[in-house]
C-alpha positions in Angstrom: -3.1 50.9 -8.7 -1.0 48.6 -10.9 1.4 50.2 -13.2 0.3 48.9 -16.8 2.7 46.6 -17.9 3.1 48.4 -21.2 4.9 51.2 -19.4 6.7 48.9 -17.2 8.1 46.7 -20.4 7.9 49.2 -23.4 9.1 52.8 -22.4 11.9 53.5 -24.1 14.4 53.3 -21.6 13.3 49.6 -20.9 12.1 47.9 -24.5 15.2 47.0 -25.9 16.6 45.1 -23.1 13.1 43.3 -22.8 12.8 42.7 -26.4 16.2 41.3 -26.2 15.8 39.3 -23.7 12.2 38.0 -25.4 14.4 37.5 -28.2 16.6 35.0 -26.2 13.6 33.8 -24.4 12.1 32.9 -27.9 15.8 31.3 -28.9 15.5 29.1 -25.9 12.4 27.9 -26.5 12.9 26.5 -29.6 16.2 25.1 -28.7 14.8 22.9 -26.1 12.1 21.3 -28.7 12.1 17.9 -29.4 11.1 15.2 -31.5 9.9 14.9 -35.0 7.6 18.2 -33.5 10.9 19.8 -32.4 12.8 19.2 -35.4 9.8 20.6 -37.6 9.8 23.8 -35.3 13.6 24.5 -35.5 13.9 23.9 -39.0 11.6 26.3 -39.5 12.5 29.1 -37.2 15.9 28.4 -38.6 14.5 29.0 -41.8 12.5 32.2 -41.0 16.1 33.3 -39.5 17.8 32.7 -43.2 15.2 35.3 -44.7 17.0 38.1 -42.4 19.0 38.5 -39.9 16.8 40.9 -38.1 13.5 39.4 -38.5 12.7 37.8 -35.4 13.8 40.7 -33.6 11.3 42.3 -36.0 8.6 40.4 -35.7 9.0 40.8 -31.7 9.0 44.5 -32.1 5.9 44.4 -34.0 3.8 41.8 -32.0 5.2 42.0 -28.2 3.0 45.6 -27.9 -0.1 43.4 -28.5 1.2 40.6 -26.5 1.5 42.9 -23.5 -2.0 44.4 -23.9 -3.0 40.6 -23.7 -1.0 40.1 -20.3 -2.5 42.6 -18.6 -5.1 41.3 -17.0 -3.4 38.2 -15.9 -0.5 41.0 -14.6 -3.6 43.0 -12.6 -4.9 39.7 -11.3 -0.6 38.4 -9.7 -0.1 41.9 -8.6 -3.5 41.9 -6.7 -2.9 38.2 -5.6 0.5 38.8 -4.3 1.3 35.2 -3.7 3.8 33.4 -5.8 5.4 33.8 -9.5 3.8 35.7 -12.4 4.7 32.0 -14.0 3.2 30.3 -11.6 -0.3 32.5 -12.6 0.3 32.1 -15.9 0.9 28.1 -15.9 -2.4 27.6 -13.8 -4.5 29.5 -16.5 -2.2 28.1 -19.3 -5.1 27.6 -21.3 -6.8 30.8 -21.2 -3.7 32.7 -21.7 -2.4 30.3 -24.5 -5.9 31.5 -26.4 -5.2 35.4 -25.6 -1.7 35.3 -26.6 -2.4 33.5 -30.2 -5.0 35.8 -30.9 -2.7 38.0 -31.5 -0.8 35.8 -34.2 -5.1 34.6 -34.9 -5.7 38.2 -36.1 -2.5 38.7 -37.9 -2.9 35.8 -40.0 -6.5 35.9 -40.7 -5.8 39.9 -42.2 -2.9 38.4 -44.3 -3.4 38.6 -48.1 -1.1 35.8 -48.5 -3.2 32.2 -48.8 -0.1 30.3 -48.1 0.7 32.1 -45.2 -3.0 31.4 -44.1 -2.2 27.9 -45.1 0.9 27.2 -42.8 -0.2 29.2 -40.0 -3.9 27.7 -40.1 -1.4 23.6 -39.8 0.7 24.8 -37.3 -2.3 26.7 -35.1 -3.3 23.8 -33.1 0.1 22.5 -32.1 1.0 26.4 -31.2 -1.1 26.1 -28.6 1.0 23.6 -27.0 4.3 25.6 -28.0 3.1 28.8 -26.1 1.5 26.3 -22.9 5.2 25.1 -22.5 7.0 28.9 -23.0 4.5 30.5 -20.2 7.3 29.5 -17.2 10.0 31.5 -19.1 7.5 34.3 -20.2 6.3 34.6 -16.7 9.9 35.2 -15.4 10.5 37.0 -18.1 7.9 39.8 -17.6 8.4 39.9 -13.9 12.0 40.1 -14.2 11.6 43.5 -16.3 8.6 45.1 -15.0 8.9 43.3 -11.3 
């Protein structure tokens, strides 16, 4: 059987290296943005970054255990398959693991008591879905690179 990702990525000898390394992951992403899109993005994770200097890293520590759980199957189904990249799986289901990824972030802001949180997130939602399509490449190396 397939070791579950979360103890392959989030014991505690191996979640702070992966949650750096998500962190820098994350950092990259938004660095290679562009366009009016890209400039919106980075201005606002630059932003976000202003509040505190720990809050990404926060935020990651907070919702990577739920992104995990959400990887699991698609882990399951490349270990099983044994052929190529755990990117490579992920890109070819890019929309179905897009959806399972933000509903993590879907939950989160939906149980916020803060309407202009619900606001933002509710105008950013649809081009997120785009955002996380283009990440999966570097999340898929990423997870296999610390759980391999």
């Amino acid at each position: 059987m397939v070791a579950a990702l979360s103890e392959s990525l989030l014991d505690d000898t191996k979640r702070s290296a992966f949650l750096a390394d998500a962190q820098e992951v994350l950092d990259a992403e938004v660095s290679d943005k562009g366009g009016a899109s890209g400039l919106a993005v980075k201005g606002g994770y630059a932003a976000v970054k202003k509040v505190s200097p720990t809050i990404i890293g926060d935020a990651l520590e907070s919702f990577v255990p739920k992104f995990v759980e959400k990887l699991e199957p698609f882990w399951a189904e490349y270990k099983g398959n044994g052929a190529g990249s755990f990117a490579d799986l992920l890109v070819s289901k890019q929309d179905e693991v897009a959806e399972a990824l933000l509903s993590v972030t879907d939950v989160r802001a939906e149980s916020s008591s803060r309407p202009a949180l619900k606001k933002v997130y509710s105008s950013l939602r649809s081009s997120a879905k785009k955002n996380v399509a283009e990440a999966l490449p570097r999340v898929g190396d990423l997870v296999q690179k610390h759980a391999g």
